[in-house]
TORMI-889251 format. One line per 10 residues: number of its first residue (from 1); for each residue x, y, z of N, C-alpha, C, O, CB. Coordinates in steps of 0.05 Angstrom, whole numbers, plus 5000, padded with zeros to 4 digits. Glycine has a CB too. Example, Ala and Ser with C-alpha at 12.3 -4.5 7.8 and 13.67 -1.06 7.14 Angstrom:
2
1) 5264/4886/5156/5246/4910/5156/5264/4934/5156/5285/4934/5169/5226/4911/5181  5257/4955/5142/5273/4979/5143/5258/5001/5157/5268/5023/5161/5282/4988/5114;
END
This chain:
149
1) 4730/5124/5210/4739/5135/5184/4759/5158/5188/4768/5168/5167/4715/5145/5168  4767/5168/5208/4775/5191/5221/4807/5188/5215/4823/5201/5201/4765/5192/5253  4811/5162/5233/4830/5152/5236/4845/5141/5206/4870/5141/5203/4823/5134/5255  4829/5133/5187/4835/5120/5160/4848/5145/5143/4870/5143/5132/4805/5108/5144  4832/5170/5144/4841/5195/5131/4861/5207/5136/4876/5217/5119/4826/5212/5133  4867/5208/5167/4896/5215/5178/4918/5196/5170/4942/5204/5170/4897/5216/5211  4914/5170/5163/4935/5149/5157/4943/5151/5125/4964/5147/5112/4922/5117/5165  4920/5159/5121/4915/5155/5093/4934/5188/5068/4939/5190/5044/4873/5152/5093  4939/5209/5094/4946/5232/5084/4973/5224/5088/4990/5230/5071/4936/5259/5095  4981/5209/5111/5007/5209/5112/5019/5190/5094/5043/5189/5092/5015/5205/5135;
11) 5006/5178/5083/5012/5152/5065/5022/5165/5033/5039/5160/5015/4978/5129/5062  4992/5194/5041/5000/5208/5006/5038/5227/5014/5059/5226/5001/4960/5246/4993  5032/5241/5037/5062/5249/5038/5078/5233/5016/5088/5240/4995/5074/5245/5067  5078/5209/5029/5102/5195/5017/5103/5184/4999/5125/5174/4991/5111/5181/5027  5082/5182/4987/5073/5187/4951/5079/5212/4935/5085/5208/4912/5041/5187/4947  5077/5233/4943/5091/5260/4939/5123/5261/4940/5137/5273/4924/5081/5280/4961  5138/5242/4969/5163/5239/4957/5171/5225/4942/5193/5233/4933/5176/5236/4968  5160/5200/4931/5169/5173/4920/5165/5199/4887/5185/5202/4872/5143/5134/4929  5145/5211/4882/5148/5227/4858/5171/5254/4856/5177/5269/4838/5120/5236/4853  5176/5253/4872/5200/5275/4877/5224/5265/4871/5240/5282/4863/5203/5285/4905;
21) 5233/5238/4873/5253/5222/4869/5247/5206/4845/5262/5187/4842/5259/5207/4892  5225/5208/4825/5223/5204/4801/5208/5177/4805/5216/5163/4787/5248/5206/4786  5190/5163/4820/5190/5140/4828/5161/5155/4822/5154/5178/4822/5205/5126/4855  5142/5119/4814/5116/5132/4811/5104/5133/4845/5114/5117/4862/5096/5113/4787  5084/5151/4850/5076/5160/4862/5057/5150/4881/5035/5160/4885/5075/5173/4852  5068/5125/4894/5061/5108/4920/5066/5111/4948/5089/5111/4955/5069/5087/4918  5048/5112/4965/5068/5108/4990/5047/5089/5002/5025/5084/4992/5078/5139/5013  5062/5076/5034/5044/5061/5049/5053/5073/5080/5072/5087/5087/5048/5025/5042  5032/5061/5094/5042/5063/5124/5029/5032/5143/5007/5022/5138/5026/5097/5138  5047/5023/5163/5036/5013/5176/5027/5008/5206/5039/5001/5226/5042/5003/5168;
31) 5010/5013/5204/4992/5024/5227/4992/4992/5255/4994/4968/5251/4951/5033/5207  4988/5004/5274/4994/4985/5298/4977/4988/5328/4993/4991/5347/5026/4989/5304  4961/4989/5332/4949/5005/5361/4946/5037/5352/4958/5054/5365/4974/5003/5394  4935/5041/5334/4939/5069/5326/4971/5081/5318/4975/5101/5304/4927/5084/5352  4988/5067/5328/5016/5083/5326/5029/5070/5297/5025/5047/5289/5039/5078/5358  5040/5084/5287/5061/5089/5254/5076/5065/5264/5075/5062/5288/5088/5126/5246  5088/5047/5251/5104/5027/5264/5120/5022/5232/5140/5008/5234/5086/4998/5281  5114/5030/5208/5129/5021/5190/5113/5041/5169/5089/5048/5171/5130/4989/5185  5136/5051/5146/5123/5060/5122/5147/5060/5099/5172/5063/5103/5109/5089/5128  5134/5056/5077/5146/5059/5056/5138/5081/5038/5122/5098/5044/5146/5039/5046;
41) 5156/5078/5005/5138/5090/4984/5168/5076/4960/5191/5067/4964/5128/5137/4988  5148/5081/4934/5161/5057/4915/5194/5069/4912/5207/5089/4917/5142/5053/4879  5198/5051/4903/5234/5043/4896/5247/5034/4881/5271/5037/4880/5246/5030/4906  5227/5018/4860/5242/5008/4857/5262/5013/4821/5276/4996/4810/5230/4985/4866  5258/5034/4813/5280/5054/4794/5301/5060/4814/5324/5057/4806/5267/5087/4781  5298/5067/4839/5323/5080/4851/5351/5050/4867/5375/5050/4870/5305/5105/4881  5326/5028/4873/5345/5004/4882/5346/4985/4862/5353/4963/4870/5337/4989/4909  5341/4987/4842/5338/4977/4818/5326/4933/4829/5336/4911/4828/5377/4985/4798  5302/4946/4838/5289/4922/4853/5266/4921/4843/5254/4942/4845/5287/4924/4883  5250/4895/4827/5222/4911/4822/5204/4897/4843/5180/4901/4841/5208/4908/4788;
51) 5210/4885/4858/5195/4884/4885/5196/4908/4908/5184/4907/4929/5206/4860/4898  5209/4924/4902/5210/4956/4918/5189/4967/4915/5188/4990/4908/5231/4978/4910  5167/4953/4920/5133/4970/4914/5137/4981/4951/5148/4971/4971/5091/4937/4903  5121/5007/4946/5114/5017/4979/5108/4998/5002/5119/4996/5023/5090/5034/4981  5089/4984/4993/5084/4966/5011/5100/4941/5014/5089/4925/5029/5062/4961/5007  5119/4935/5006/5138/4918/5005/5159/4929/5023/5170/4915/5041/5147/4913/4978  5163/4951/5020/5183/4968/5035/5169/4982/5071/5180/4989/5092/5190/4997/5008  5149/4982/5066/5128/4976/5088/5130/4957/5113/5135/4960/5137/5106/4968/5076  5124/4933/5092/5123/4906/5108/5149/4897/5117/5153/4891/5141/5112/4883/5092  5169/4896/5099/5198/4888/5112/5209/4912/5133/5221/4904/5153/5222/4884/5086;
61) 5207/4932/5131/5210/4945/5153/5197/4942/5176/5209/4942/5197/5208/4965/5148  5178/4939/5176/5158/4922/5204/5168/4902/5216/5175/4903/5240/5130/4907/5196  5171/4881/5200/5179/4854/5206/5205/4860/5211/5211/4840/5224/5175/4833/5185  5231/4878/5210/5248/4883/5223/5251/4901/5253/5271/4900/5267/5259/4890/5205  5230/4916/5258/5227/4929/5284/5207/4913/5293/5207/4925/5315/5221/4960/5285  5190/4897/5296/5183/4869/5306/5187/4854/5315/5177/4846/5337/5181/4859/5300  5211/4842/5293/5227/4819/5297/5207/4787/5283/5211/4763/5283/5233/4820/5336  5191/4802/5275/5170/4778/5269/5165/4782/5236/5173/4804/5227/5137/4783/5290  5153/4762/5216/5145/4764/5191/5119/4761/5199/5114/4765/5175/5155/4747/5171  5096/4758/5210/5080/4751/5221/5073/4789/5233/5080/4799/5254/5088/4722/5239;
71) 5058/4799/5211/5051/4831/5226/5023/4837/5232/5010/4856/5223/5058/4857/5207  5014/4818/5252/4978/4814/5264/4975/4844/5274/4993/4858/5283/4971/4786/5296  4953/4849/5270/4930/4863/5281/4957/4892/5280/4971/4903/5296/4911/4848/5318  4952/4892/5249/4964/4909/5247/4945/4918/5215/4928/4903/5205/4997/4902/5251  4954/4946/5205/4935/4959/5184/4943/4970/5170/4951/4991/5179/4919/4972/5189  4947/4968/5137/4957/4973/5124/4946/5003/5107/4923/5004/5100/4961/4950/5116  4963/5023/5101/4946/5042/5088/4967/5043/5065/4992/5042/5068/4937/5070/5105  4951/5045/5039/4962/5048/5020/4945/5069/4986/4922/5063/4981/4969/5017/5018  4957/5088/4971/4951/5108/4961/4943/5092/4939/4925/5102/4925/4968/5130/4960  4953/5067/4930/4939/5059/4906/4934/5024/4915/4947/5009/4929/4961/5065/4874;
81) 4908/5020/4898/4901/4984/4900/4926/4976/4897/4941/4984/4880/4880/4966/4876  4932/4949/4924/4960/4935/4908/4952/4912/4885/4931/4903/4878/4980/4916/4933  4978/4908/4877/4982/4885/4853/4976/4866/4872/4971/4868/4896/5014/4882/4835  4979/4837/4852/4981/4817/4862/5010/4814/4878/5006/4802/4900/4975/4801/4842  5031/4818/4875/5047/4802/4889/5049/4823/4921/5061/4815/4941/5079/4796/4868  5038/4842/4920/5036/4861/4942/5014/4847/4963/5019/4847/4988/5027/4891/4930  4992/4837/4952/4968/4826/4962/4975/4807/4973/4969/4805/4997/4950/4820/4947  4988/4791/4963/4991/4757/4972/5016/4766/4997/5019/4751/5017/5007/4728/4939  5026/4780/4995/5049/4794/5015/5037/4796/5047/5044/4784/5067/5058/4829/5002  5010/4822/5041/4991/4823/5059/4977/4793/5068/4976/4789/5092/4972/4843/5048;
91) 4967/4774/5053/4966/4751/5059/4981/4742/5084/4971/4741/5106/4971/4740/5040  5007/4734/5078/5026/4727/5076/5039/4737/5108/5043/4720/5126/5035/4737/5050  5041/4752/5109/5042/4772/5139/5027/4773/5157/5034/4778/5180/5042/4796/5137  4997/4767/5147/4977/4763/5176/4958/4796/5178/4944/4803/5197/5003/4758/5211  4962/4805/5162/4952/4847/5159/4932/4827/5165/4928/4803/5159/4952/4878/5124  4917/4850/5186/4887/4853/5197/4874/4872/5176/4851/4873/5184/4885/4866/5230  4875/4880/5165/4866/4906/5149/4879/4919/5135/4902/4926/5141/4858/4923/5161  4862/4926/5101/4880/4946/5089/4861/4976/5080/4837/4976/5076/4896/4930/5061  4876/4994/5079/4862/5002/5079/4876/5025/5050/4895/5040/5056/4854/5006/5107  4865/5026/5021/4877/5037/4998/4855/5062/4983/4831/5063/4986/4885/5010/4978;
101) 4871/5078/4967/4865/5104/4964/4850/5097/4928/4829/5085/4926/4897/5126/4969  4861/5106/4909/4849/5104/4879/4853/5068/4873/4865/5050/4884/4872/5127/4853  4841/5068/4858/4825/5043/4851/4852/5033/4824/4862/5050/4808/4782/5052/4838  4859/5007/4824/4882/5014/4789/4870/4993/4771/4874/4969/4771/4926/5003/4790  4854/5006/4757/4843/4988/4734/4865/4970/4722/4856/4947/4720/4831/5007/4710  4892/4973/4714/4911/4956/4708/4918/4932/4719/4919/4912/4704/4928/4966/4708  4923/4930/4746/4937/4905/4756/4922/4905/4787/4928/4890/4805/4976/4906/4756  4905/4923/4789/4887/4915/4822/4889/4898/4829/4883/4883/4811/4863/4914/4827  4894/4879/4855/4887/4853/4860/4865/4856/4877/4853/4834/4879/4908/4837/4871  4853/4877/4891/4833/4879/4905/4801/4878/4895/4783/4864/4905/4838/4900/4915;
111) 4800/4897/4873/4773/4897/4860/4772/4901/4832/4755/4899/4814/4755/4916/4870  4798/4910/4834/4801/4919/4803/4800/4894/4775/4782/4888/4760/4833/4936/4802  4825/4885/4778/4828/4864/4754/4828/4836/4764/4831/4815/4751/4857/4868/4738  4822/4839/4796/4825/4806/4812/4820/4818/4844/4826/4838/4857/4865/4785/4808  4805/4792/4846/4793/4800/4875/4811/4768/4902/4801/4754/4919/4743/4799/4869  4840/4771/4890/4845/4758/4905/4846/4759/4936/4856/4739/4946/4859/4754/4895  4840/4774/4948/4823/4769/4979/4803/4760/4986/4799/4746/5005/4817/4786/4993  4786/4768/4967/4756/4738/4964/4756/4713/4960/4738/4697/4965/4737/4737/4941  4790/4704/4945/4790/4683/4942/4780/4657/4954/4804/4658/4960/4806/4683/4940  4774/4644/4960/4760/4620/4981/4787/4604/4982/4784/4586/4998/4728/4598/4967;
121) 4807/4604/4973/4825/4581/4979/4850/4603/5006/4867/4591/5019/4842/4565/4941  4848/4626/5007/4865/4646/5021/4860/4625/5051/4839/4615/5058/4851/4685/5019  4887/4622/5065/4892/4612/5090/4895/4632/5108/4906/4626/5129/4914/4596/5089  4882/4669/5103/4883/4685/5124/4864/4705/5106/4868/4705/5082/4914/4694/5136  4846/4720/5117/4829/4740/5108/4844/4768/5122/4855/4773/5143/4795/4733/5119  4838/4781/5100/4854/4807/5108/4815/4824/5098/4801/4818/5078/4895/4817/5081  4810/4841/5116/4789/4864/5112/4801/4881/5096/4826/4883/5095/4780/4879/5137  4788/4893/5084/4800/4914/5074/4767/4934/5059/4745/4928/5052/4827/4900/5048  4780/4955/5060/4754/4988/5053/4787/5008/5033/4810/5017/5038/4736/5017/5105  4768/5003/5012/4779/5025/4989/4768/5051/4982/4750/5060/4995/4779/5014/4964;
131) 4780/5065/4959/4767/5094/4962/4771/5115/4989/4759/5136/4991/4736/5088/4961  4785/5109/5001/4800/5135/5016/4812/5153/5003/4821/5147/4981/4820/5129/5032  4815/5173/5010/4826/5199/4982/4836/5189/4965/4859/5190/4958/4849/5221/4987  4806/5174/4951/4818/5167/4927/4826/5180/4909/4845/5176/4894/4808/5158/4918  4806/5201/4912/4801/5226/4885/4847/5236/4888/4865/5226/4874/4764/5271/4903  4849/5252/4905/4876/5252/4903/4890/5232/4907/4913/5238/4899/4884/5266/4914  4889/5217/4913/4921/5195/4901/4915/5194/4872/4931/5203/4856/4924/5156/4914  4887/5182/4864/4888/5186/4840/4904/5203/4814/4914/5195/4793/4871/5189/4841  4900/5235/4831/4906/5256/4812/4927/5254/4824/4917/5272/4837/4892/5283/4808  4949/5249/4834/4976/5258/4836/4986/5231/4824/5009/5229/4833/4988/5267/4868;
141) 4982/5211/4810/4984/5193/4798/4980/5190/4768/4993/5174/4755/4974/5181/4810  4957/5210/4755/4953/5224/4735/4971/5247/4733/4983/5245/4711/4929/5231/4734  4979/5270/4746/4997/5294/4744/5025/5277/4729/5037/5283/4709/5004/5310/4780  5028/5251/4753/5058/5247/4753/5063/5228/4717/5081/5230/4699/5067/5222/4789  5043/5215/4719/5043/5204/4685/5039/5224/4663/5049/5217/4642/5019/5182/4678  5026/5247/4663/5017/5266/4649/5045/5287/4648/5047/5304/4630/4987/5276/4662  5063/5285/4667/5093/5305/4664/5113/5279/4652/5136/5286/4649/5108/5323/4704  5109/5253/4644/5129/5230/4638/5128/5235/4600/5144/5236/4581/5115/5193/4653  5098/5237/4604/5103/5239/4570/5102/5257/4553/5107/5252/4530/5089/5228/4557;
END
């Protein structure tokens, strides 16, 4: 768990910048033998992309210092549950693990509004443990909606 909290602070860093640049307030990292090997945080107001979620920007950066789409036994940390098309991504890539911060009652694909990693038809199981600083990603996700309106 040690290791999850240190991944997991650096993940909020960059949730703190993605809100600094007016972006809501995501970041990810991807974790490799213990070492940083890829990170993001959202984008997509600034690349006018709405697939520029953190973890999108995460994973393709991996898979470019790699060289592979295929990112095994590798671990994903992220400040909020992903959506679905973030999930099937992790699918999709081979993540050994994810590991996410506040819970998003809206569009969760983890536990929230769909538990598509339980799915029984998934052609790769990804582990995954939620509730890592949740309490703050949460609140810097509340701050950042609560200064919008």
């Amino acid at each position: 768990m040690t290791n999850d909290i240190y991944w997991m602070q650096h993940a909020f860093s960059l949730a703190k910048h993605a809100a600094a640049e007016g972006e809501v307030p995501i970041g990810a990292v991807l974790v490799k033998d213990n070492q940083l090997i890829a990170q993001g945080w959202n984008q997509p107001i600034l690349t006018h992309d709405p697939s520029a979620h953190a973890e999108i920007i995460a994973l393709r950066a991996a898979g470019q210092l790699l060289k592979n789409y295929r990112l095994i036994n590798t671990t994903l940390y992220v400040t909020l549950e992903p959506c679905a098309m973030c999930t099937m991504a992790l699918v999709h890539a081979r993540i050994e693990r994810l590991v996410f911060g506040a819970r998003d009652p809206k569009t969760g694909a983890i536990e929230s509004v769909m538990s598509l990693l339980s799915h029984s038809s998934m052609n790769h199981q990804v582990a995954y443990t939620g509730g890592v600083l949740a309490d703050e990603c949460g609140q810097l996700l509340s701050e950042f909606f609560r200064a919008r309106r």
